[in-house]
C-alpha positions as CSV (number, residue, x, y, z in Angstrom):
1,X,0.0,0.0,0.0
2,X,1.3,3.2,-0.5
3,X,1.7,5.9,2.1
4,X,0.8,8.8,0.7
5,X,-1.9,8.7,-2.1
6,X,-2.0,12.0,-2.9
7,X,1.6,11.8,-4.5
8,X,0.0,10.1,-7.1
9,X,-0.5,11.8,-10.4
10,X,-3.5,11.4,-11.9
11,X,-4.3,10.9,-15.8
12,X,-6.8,13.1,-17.3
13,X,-7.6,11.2,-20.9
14,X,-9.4,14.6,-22.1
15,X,-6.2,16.0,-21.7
16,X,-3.6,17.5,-25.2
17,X,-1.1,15.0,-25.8
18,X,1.8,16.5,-24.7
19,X,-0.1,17.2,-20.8
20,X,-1.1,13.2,-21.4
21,X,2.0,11.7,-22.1
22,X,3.6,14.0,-19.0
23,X,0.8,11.9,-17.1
24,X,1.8,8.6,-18.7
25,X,5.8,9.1,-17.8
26,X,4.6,10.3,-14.0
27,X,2.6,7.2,-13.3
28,X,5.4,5.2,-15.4
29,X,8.3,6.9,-12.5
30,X,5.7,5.2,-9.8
31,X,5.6,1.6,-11.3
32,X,9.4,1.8,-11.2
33,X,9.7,3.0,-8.0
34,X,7.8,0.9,-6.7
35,X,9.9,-2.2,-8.6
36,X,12.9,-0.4,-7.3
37,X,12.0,-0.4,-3.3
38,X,10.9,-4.0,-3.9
39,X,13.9,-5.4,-5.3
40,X,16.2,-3.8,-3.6
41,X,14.6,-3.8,0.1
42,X,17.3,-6.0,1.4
43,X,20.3,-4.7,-0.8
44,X,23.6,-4.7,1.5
45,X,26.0,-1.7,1.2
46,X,29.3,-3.3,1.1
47,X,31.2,0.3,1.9
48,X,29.5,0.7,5.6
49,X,29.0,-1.6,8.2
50,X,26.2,-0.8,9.8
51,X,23.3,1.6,8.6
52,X,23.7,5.3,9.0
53,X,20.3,7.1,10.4
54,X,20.1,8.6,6.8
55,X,20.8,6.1,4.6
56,X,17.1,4.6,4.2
57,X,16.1,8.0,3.4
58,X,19.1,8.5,1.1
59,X,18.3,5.4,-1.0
60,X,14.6,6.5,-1.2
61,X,15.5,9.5,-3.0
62,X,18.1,8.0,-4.7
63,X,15.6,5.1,-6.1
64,X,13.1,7.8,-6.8
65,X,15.3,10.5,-8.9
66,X,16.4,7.2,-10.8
67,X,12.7,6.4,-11.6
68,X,11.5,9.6,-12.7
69,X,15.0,9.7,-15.3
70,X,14.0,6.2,-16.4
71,X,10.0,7.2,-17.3
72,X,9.3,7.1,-20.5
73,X,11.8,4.5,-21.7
74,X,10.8,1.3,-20.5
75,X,7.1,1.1,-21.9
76,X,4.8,1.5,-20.1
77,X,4.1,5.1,-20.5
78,X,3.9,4.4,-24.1
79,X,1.6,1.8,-23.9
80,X,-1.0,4.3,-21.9
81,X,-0.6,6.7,-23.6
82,X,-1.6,5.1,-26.9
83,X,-4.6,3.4,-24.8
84,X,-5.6,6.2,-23.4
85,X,-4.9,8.7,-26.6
86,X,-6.8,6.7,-28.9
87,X,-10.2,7.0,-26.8
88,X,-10.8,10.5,-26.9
């Protein structure tokens, strides 16, 4: 479940195609996020020993500004976007 709902963008499919395929890429950076916290919950850094206060936090952002670069290029934004563009 995620924590804060509101985050989420949300897709408007009366929207110009430039606005919609913004909309696609923002929900695209949230699938990958959310692939990213998954599959690396129990990733080991092999430079510290234990866990600094910070570093969860850290490697939140870190996985999030990673996300948001990679929208648009792995296809799913693509794929809503033609769904959703073709039904207006």
């Amino acid at each position: 479940m995620l924590a804060n709902q509101s985050a989420l963008p949300s897709i408007d499919e009366k929207t110009d195609n430039v606005k919609l395929k913004e909309q696609t890429d923002a929900f695209e950076s949230i699938i990958l996020k959310m692939l990213m916290d998954s599959a690396m919950q129990n990733e080991k850094n092999i430079f510290s020993a234990q866990n600094d206060p910070g570093d969860k936090i850290y490697k939140s952002m870190y996985r999030e500004e990673l996300a948001k670069a990679s929208a648009g290029s792995f296809g799913f934004s693509e794929m809503l976007y033609n769904y959703l563009s073709q039904r207006v």
